[in-house]
N, CA, C and O atoms as CSV, one atom per row, in Angstrom:
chain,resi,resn,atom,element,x,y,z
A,1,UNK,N,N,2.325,-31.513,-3.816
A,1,UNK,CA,C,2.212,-30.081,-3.777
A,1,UNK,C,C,0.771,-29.713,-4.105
A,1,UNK,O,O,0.196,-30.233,-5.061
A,2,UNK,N,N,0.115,-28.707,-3.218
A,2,UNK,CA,C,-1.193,-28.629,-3.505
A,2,UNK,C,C,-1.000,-27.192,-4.464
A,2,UNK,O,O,0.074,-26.590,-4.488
A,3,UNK,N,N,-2.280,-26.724,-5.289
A,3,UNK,CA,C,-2.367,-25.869,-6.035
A,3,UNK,C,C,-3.737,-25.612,-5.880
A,3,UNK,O,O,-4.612,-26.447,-5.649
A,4,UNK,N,N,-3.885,-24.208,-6.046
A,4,UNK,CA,C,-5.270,-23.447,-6.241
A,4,UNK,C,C,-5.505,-23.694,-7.641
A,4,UNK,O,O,-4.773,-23.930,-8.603
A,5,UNK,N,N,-7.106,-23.535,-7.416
A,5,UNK,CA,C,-7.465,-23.219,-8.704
A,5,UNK,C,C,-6.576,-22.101,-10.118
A,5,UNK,O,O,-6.403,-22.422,-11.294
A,6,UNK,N,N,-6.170,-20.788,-9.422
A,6,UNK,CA,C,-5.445,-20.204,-10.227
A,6,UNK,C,C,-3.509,-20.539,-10.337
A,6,UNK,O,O,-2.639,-19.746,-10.698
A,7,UNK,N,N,-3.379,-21.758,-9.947
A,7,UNK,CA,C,-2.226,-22.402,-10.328
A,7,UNK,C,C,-0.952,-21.990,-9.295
A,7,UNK,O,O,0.222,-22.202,-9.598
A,8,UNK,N,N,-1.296,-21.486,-8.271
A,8,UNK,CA,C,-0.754,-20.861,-6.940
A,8,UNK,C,C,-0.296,-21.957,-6.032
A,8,UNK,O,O,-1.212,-22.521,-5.433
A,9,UNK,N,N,0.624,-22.282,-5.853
A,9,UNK,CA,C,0.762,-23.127,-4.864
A,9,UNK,C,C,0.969,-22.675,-3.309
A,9,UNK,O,O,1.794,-21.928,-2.783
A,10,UNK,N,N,-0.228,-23.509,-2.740
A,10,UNK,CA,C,-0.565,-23.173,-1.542
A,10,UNK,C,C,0.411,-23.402,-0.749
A,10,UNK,O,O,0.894,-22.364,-0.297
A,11,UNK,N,N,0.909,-24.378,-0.389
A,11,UNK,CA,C,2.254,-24.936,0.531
A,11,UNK,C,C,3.170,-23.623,0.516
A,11,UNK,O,O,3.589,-23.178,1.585
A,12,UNK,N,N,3.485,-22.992,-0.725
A,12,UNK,CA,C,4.567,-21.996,-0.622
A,12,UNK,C,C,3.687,-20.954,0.138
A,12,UNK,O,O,4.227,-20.477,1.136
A,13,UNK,N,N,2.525,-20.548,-0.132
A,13,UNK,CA,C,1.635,-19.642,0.229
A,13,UNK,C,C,1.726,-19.855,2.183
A,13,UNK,O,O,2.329,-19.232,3.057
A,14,UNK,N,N,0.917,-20.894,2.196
A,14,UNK,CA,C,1.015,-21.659,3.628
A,14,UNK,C,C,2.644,-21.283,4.757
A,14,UNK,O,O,2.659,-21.030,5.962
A,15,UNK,N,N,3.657,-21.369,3.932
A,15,UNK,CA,C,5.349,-21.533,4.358
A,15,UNK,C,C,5.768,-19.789,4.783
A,15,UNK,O,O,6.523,-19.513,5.715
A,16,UNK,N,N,5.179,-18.868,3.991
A,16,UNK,CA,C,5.556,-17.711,3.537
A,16,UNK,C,C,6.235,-17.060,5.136
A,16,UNK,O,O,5.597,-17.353,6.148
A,17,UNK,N,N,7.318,-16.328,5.266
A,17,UNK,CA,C,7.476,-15.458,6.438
A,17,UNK,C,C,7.405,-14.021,6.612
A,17,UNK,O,O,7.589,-13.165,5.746
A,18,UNK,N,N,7.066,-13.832,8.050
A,18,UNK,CA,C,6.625,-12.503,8.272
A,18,UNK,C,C,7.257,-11.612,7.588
A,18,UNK,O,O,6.779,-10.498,7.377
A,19,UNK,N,N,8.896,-12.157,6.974
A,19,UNK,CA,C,9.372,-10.577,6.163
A,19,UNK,C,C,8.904,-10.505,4.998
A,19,UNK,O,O,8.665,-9.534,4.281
A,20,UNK,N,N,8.722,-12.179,4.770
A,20,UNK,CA,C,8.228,-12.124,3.069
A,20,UNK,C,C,6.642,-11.372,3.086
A,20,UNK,O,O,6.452,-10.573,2.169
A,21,UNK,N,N,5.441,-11.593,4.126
A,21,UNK,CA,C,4.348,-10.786,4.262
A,21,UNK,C,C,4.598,-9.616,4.017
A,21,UNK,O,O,4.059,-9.154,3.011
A,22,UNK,N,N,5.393,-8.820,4.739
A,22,UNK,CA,C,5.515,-7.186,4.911
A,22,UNK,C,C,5.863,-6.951,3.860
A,22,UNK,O,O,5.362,-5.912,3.430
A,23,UNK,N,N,6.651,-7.540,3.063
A,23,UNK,CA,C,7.121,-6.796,1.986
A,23,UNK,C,C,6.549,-7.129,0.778
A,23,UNK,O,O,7.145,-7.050,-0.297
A,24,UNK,N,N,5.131,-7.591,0.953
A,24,UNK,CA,C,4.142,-7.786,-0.335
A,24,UNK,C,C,3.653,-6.382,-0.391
A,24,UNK,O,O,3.227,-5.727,0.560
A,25,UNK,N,N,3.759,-6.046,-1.506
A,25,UNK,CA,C,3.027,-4.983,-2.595
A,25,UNK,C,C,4.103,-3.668,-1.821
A,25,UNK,O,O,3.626,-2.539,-1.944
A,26,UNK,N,N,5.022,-3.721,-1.311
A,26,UNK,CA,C,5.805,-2.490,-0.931
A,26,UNK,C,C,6.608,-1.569,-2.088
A,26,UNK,O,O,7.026,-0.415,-1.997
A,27,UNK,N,N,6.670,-2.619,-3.329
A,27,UNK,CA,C,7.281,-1.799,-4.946
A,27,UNK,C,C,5.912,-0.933,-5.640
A,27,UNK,O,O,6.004,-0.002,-6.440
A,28,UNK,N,N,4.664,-1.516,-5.101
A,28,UNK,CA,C,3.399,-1.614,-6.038
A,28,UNK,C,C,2.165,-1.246,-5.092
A,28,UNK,O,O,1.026,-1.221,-5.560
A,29,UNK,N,N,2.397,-0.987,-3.876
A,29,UNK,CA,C,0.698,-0.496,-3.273
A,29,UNK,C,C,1.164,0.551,-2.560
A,29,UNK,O,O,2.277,0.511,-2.035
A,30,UNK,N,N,0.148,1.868,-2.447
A,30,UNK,CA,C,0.529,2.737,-1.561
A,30,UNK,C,C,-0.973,2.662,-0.996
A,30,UNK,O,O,-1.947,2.074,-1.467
A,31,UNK,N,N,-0.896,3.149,-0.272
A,31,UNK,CA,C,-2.127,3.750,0.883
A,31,UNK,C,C,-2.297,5.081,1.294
A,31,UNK,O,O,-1.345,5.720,1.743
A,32,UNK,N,N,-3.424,5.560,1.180
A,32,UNK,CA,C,-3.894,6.977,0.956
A,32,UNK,C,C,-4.569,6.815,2.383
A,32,UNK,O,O,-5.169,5.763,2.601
A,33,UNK,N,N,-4.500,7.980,3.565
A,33,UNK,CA,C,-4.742,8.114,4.287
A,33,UNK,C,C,-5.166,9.728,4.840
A,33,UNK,O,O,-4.309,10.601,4.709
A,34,UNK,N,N,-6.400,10.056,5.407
A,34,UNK,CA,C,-6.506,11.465,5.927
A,34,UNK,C,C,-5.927,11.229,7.138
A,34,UNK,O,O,-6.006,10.133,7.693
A,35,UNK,N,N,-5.340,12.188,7.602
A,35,UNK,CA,C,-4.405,12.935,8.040
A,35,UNK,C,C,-4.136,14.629,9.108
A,35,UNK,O,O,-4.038,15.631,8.400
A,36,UNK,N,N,-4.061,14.805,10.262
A,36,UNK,CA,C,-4.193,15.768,10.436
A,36,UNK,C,C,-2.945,16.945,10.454
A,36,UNK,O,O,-1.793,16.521,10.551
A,37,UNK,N,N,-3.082,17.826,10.398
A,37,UNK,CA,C,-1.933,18.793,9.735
A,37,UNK,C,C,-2.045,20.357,10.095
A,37,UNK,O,O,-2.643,21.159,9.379
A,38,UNK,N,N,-1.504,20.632,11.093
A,38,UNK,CA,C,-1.710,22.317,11.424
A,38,UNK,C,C,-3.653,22.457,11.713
A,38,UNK,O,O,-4.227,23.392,11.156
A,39,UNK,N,N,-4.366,21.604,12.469
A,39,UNK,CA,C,-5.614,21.457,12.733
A,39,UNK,C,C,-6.642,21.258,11.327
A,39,UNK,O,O,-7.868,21.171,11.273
A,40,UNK,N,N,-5.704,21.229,10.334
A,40,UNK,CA,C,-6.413,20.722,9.055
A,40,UNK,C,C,-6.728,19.056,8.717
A,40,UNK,O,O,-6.865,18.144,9.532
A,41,UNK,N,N,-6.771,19.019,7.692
A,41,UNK,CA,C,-7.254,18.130,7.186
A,41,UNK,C,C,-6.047,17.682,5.789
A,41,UNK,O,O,-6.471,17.864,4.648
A,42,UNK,N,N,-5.270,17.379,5.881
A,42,UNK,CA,C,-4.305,16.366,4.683
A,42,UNK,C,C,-4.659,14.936,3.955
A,42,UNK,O,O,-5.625,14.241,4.271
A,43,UNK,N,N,-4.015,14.719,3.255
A,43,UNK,CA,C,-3.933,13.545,3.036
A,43,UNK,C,C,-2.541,12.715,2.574
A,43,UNK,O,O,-2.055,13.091,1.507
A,44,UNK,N,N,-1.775,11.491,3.364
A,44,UNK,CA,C,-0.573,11.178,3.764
A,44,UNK,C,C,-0.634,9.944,2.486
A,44,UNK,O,O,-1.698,9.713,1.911
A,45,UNK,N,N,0.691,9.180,2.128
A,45,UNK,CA,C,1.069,8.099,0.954
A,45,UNK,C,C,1.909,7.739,2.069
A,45,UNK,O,O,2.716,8.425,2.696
A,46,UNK,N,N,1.483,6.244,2.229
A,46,UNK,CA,C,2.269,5.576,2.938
A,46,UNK,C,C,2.522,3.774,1.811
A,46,UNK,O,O,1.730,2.981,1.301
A,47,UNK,N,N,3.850,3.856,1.882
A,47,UNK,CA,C,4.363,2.501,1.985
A,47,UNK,C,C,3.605,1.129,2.022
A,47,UNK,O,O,2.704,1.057,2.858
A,48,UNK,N,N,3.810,0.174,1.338
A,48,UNK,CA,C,3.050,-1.229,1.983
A,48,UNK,C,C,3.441,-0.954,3.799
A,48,UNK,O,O,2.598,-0.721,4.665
A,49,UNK,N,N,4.809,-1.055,3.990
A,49,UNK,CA,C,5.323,-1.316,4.756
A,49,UNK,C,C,4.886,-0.312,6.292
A,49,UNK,O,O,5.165,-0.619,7.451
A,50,UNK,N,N,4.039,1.083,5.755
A,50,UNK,CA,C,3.615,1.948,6.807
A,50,UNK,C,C,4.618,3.526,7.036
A,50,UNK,O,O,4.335,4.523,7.701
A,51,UNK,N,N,5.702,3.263,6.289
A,51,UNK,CA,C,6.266,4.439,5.840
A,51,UNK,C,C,5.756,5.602,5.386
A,51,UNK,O,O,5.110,5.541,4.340
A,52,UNK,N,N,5.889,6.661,5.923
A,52,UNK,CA,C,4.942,7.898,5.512
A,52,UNK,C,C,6.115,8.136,3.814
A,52,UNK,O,O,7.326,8.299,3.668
A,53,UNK,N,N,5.121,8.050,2.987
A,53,UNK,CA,C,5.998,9.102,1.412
A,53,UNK,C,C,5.942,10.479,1.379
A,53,UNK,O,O,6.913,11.219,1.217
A,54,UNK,N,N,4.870,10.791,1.524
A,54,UNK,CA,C,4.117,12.400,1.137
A,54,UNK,C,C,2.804,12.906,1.892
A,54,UNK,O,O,1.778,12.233,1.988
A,55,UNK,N,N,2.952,13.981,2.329
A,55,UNK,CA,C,1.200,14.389,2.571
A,55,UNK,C,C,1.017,15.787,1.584
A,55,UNK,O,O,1.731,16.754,1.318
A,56,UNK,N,N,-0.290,15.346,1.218
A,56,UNK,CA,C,-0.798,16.085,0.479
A,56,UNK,C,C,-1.767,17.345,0.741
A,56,UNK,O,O,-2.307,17.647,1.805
A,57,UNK,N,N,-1.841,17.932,-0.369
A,57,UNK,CA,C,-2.967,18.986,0.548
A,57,UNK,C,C,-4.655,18.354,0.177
A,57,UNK,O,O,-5.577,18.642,0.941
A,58,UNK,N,N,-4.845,17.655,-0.824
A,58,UNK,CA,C,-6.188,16.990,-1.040
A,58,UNK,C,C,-5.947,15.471,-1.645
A,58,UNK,O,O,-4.830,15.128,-2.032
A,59,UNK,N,N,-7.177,14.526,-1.697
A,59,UNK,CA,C,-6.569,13.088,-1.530
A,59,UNK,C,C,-7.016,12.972,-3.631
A,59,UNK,O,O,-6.860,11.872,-4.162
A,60,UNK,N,N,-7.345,13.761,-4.205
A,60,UNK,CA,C,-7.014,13.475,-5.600
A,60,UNK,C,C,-5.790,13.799,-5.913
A,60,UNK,O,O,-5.291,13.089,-6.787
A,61,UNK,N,N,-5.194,14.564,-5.525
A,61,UNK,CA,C,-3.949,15.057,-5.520
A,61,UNK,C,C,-2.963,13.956,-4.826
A,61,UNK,O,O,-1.842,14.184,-5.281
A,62,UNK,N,N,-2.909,12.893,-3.947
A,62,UNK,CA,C,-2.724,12.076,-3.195
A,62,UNK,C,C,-2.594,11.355,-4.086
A,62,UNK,O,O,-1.518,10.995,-4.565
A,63,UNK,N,N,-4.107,10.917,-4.572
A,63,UNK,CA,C,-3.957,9.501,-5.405
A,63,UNK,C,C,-3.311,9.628,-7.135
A,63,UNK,O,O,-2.886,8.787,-7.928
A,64,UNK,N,N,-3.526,11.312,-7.201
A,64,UNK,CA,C,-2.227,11.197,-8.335
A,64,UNK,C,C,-0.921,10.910,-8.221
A,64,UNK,O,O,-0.197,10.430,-9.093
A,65,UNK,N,N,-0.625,11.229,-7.072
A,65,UNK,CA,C,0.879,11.375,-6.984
A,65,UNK,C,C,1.262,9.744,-7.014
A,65,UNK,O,O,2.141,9.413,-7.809
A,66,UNK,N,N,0.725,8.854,-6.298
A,66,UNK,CA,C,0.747,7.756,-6.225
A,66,UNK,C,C,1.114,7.011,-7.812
A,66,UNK,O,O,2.220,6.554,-8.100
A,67,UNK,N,N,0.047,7.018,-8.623
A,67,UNK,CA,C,0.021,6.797,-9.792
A,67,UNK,C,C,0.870,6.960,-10.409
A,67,UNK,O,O,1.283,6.123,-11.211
A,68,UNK,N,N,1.542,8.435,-10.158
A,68,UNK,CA,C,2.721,8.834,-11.340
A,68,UNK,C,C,4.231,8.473,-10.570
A,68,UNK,O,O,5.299,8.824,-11.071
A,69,UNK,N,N,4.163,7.946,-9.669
A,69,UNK,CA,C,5.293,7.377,-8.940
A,69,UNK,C,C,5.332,5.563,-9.059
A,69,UNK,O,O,6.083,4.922,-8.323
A,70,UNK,N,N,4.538,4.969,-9.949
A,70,UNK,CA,C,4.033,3.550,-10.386
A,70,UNK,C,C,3.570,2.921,-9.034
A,70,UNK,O,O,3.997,1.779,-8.860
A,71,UNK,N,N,2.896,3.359,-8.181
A,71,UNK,CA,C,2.156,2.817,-7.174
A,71,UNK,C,C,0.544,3.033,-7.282
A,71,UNK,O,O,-0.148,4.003,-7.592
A,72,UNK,N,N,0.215,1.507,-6.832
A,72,UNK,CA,C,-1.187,1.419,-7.074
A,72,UNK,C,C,-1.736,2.012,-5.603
A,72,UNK,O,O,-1.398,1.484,-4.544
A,73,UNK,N,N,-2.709,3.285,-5.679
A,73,UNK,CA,C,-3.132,3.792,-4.530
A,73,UNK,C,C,-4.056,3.292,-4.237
A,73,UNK,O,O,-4.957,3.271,-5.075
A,74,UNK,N,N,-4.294,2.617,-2.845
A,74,UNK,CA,C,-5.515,1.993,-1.765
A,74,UNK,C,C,-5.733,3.201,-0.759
A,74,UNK,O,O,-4.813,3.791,-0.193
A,75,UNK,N,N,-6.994,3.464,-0.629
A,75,UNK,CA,C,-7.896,4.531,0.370
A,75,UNK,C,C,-7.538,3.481,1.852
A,75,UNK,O,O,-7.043,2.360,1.971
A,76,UNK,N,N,-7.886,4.148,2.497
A,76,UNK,CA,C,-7.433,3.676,4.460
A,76,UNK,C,C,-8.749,4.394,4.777
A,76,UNK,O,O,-8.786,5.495,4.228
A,77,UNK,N,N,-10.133,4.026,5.689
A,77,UNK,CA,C,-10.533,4.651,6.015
A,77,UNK,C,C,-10.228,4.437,7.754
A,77,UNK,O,O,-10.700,5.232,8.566
């Protein structure tokens, strides 16, 4: 069995399947995205998975909401 330096074993890493991919960080990452909205300007919380959560009306407001829902918010440019 091979292992990374941080004690990870690669083989399982290497083996992993496309459902097990998609559904990394889907409890724990959201994605902050602008957004268009009535010719405005929003900002959308989407899912690991690409699921729209919420659009917002500004992206601090975005990346709070994220936070207080225990999701770590990632920007999309």
């Amino acid at each position: 069995m091979a292992k990374h330096e941080s004690g990870m074993d690669i083989d399982a890493v290497r083996a992993i399947s496309r459902q097990q991919l998609a559904a990394l960080g889907l409890n724990d990452v959201a994605y902050v995205k602008d957004v268009e909205v009535d010719g405005g300007t929003a900002f959308a919380i989407f899912a690991a998975n690409g699921q729209q959560l919420a659009v917002l009306p500004d992206r601090d407001t975005a990346v709070a909401a994220a936070w207080e829902n225990g999701l770590a918010p990632v920007t999309l440019h």
